[in-house]
TORKOL-4160 file (C-alpha; in steps of 0.2 Angstrom, whole numbers, padded with zeros to 4 digits, m for minus):
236
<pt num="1" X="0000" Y="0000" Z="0000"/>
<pt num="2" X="0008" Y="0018" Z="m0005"/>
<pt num="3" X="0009" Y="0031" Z="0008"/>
<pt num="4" X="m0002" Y="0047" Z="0007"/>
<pt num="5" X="0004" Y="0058" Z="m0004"/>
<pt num="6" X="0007" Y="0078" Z="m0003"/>
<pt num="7" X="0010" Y="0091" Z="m0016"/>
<pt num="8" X="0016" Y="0109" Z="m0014"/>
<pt num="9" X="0017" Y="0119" Z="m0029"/>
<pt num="10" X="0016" Y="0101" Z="m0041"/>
<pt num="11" X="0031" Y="0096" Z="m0031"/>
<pt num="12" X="0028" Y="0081" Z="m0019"/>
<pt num="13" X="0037" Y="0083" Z="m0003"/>
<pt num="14" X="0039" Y="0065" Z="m0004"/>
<pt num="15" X="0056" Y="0070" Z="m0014"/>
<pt num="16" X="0061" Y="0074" Z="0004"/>
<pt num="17" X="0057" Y="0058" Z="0012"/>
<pt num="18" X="0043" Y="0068" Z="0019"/>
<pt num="19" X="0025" Y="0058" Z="0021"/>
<pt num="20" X="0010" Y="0063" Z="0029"/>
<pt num="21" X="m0007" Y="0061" Z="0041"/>
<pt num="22" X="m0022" Y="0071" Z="0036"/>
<pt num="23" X="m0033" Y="0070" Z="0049"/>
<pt num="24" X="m0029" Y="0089" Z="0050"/>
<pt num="25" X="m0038" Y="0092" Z="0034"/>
<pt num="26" X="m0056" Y="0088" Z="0036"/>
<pt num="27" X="m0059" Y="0107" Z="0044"/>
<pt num="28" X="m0069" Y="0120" Z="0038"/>
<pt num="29" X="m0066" Y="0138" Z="0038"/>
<pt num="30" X="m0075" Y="0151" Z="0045"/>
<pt num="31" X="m0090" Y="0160" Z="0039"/>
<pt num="32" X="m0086" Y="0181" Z="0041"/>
<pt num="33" X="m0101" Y="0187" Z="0051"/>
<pt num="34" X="m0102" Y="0204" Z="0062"/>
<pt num="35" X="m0113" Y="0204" Z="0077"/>
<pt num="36" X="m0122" Y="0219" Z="0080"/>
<pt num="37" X="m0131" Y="0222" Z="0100"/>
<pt num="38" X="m0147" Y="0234" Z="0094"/>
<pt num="39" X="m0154" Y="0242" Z="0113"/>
<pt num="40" X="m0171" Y="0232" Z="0119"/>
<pt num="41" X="m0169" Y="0218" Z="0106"/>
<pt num="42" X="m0165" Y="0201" Z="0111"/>
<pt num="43" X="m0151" Y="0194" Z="0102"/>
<pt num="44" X="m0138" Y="0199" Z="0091"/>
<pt num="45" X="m0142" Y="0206" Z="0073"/>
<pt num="46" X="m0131" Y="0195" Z="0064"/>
<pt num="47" X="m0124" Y="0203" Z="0046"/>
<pt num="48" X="m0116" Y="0191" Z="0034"/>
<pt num="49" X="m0102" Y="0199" Z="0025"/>
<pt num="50" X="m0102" Y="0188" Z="0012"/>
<pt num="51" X="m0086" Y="0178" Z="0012"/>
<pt num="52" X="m0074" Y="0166" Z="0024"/>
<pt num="53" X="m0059" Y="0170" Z="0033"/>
<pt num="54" X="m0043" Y="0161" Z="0027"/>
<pt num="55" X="m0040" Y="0144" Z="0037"/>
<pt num="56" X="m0024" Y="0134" Z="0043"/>
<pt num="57" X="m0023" Y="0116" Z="0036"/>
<pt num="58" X="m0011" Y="0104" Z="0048"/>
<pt num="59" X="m0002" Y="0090" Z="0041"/>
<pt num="60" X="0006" Y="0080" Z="0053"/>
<pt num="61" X="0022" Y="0073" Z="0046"/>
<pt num="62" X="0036" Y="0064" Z="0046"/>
<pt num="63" X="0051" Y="0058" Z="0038"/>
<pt num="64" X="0060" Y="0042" Z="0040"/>
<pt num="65" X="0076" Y="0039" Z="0032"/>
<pt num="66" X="0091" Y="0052" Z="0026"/>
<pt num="67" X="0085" Y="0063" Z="0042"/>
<pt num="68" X="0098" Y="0075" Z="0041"/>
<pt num="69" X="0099" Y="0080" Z="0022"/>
<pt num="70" X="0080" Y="0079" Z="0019"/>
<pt num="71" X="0074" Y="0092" Z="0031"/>
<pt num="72" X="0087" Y="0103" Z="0025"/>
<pt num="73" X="0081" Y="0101" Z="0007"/>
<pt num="74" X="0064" Y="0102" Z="0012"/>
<pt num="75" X="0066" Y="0118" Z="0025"/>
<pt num="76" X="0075" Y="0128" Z="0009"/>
<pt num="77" X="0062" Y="0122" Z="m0001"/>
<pt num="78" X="0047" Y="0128" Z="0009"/>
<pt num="79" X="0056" Y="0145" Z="0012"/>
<pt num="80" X="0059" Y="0148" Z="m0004"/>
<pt num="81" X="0043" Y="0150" Z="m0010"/>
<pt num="82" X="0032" Y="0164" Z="m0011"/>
<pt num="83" X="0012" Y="0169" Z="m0011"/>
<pt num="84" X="0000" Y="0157" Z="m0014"/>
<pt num="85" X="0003" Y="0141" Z="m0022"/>
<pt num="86" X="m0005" Y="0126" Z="m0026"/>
<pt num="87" X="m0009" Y="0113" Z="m0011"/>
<pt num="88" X="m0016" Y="0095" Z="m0015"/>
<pt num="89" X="m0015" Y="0080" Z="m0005"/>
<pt num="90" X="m0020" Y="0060" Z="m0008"/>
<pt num="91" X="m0033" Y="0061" Z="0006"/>
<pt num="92" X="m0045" Y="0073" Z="m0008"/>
<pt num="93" X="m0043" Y="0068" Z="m0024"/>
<pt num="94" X="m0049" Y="0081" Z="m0037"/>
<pt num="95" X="m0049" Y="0096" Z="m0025"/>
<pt num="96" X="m0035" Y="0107" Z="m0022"/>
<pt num="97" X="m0031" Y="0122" Z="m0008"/>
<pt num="98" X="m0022" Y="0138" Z="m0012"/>
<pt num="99" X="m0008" Y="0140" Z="0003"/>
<pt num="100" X="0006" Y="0149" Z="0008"/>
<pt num="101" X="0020" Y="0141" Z="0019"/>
<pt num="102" X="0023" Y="0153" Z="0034"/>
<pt num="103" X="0028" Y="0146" Z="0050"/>
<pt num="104" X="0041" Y="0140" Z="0055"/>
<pt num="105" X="0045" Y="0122" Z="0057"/>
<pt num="106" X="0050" Y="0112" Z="0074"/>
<pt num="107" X="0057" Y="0096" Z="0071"/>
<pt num="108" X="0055" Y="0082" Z="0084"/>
<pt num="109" X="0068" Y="0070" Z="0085"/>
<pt num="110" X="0067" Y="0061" Z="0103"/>
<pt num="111" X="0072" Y="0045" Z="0103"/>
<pt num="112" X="0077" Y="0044" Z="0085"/>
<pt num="113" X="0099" Y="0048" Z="0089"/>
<pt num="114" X="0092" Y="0062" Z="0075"/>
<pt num="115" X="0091" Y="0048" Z="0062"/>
<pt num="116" X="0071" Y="0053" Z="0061"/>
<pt num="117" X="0059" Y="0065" Z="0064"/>
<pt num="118" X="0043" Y="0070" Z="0067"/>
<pt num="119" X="0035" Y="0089" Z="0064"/>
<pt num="120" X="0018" Y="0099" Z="0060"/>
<pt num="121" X="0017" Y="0106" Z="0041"/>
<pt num="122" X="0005" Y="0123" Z="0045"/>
<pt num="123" X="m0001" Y="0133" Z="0028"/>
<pt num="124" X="m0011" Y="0146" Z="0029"/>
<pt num="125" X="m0024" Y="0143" Z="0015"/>
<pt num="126" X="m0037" Y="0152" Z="0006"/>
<pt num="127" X="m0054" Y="0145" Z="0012"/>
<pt num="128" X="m0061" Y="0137" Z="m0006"/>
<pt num="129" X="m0056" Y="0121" Z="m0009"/>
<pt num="130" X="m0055" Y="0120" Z="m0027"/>
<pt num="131" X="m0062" Y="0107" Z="m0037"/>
<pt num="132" X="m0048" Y="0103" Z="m0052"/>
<pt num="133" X="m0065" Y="0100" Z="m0063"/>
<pt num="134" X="m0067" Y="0119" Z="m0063"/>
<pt num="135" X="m0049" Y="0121" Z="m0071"/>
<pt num="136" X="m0053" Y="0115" Z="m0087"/>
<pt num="137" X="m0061" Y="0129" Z="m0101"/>
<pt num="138" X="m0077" Y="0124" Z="m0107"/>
<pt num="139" X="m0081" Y="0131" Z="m0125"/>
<pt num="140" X="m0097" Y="0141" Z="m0124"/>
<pt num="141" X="m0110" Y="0141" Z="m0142"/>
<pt num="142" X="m0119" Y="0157" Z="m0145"/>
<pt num="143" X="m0135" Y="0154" Z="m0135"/>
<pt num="144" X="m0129" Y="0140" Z="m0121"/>
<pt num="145" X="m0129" Y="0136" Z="m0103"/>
<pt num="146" X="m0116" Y="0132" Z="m0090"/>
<pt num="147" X="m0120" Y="0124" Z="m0074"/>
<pt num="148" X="m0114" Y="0125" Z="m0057"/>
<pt num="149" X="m0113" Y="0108" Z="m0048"/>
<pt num="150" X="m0108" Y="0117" Z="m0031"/>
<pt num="151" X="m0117" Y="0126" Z="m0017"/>
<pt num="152" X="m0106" Y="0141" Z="m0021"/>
<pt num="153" X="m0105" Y="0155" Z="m0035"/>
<pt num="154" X="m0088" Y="0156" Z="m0044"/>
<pt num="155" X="m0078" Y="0168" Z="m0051"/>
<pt num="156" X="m0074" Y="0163" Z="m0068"/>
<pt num="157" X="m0062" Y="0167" Z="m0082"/>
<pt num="158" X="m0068" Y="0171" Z="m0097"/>
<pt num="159" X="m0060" Y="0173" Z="m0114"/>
<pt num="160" X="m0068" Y="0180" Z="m0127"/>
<pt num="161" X="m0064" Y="0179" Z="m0144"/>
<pt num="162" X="m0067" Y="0195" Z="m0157"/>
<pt num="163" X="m0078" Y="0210" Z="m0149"/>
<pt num="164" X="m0097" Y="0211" Z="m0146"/>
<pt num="165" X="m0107" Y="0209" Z="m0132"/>
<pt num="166" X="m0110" Y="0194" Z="m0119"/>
<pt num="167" X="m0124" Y="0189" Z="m0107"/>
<pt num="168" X="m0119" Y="0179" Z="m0092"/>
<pt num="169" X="m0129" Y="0176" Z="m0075"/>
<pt num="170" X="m0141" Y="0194" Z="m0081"/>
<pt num="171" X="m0125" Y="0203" Z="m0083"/>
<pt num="172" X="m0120" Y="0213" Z="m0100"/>
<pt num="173" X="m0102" Y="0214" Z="m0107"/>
<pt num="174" X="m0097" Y="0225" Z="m0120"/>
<pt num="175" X="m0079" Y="0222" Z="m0129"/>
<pt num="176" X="m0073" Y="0234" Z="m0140"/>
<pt num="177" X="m0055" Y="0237" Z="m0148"/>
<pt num="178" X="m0042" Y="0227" Z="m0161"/>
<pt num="179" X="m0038" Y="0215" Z="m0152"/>
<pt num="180" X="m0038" Y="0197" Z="m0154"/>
<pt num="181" X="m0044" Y="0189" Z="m0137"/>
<pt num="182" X="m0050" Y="0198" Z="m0122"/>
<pt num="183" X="m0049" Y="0187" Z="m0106"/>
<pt num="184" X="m0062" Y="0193" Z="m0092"/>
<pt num="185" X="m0055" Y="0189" Z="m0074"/>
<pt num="186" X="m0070" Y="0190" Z="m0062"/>
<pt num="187" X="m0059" Y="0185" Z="m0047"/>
<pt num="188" X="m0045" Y="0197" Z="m0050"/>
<pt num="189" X="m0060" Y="0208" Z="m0058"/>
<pt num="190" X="m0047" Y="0211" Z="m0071"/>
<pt num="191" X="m0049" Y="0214" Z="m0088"/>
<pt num="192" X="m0032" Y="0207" Z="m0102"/>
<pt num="193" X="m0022" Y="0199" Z="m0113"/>
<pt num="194" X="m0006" Y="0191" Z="m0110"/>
<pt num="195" X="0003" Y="0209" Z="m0101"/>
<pt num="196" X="m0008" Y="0222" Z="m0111"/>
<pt num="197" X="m0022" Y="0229" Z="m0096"/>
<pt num="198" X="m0039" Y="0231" Z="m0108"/>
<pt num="199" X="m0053" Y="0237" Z="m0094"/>
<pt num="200" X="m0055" Y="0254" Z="m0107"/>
<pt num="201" X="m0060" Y="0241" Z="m0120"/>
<pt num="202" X="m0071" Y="0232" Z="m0107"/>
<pt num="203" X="m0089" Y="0239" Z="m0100"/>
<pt num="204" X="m0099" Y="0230" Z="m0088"/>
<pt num="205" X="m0117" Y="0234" Z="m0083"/>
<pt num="206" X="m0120" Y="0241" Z="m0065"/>
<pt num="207" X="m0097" Y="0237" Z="m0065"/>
<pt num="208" X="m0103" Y="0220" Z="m0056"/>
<pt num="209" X="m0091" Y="0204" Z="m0064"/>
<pt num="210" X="m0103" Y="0189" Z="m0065"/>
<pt num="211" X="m0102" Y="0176" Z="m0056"/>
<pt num="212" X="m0109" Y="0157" Z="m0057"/>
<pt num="213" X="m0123" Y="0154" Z="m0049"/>
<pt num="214" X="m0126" Y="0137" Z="m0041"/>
<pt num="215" X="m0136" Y="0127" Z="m0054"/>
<pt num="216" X="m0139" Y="0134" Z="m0071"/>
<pt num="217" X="m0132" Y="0150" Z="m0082"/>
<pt num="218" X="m0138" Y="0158" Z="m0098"/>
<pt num="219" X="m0125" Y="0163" Z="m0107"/>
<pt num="220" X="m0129" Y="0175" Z="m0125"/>
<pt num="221" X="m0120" Y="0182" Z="m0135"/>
<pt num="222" X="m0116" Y="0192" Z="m0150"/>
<pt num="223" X="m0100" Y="0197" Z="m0160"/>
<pt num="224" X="m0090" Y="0187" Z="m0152"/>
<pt num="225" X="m0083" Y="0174" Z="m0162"/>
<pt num="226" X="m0079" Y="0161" Z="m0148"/>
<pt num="227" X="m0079" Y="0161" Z="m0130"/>
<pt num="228" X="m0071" Y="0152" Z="m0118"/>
<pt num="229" X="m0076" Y="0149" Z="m0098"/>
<pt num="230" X="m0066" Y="0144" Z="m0084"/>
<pt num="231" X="m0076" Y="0140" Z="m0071"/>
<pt num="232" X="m0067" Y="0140" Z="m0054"/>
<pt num="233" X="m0081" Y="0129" Z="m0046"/>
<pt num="234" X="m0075" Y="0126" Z="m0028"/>
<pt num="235" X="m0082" Y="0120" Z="m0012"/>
<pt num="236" X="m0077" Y="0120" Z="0008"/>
């Protein structure tokens, strides 16, 4: 039987000897709410703000053999990287975290002569767990629909072939310009291509990006000659 697997940035930290639990994986992160006390009501008013905080995923973990020149590897390796990166583990196939490594890293060796060891792998992730499904671009006809399997709206990426205007989820895109592709990034709510910043070349109705809605989206449109969706779905 193979030993769980985890993967940071598409690198497996098994490369350093390093295997893992995941019992510290199962959490879920936490809903952004504000409390209000109102005089002579019972209770707190209770305002959703629409998003979850950021979360810290555990892995217990351990390495076993080459102690001494795998942790060194592996503590240069963690360093090194910067912002978030990709988190994927054997214990949720098809998902994914966004992470960044930024603790420190206390290794146990008790009763090992320092020949093993035994530590906590803490990153601070994005709250989303990202379902891999979502990363692939889905080809959109000129009257079509796109449906959400989550209980989430997503933020897609949107590439649009040509200029015209788009429909998605009630909201109205206009593109105008020369150029060739215009990608729509309603995370980032970002308008490109490649380097070249195009939100002159972009209006959106009410400047709301669309989102995804859980279950069905209508998408229209006309001029374009092609475009091209991301989804992004995600869960908790």
């Amino acid at each position: 039987m193979s030993r769980p697997q985890l993967y940071f940035n598409e690198t497996a930290l098994s490369t350093f000897g390093i295997y893992i639990s995941g019992e510290g994986t199962y959490n879920a992160p936490e809903r952004s709410v504000t409390a209000q006390s109102i005089p002579g009501r019972n209770g707190d008013l209770i305002i959703d703000n629409g998003r979850f905080e950021n979360i810290e995923v555990t892995y217990p973990a351990f390495i076993l053999d080459d102690f001494a020149a795998n942790i060194k590897a592996a503590r240069n390796y963690l360093a090194s990287l910067q912002g978030y990166v990709k988190i994927r583990d054997s214990y949720h196939p098809g998902e994914y975290r966004m992470g960044v490594y930024s603790n420190g890293l206390e290794v146990d060796t008790s009763g090992h002569g320092n020949r093993h060891g035994k530590f906590n792998l803490t990153f601070n992730c994005k709250p989303q767990r990202f379902l891999t499904a979502g990363d692939t671009p889905v080809t959109i006809s000129s009257e079509a629909s796109i449906t959400n399997p989550t209980l989430f709206p997503s933020r897609p990426l949107i590439r649009v072939t040509g200029t015209g205007t788009l429909s998605l989820g009630g909201v109205e895109i206009t593109i105008t310009g020369t150029q060739a592709y215009t990608d729509i990034d309603c995370d980032l709510m970002d308008c490109f291509n490649g380097s070249t910043n195009l939100n002159k070349f972009v209006s959106i109705d009410g400047d709301e990006f669309p989102e995804l809605a859980p279950g069905e989206n209508v998408l229209v449109y006309d001029g374009p000659t092609a475009v091209q969706i991301t989804p992004r779905w995600w869960t908790v």
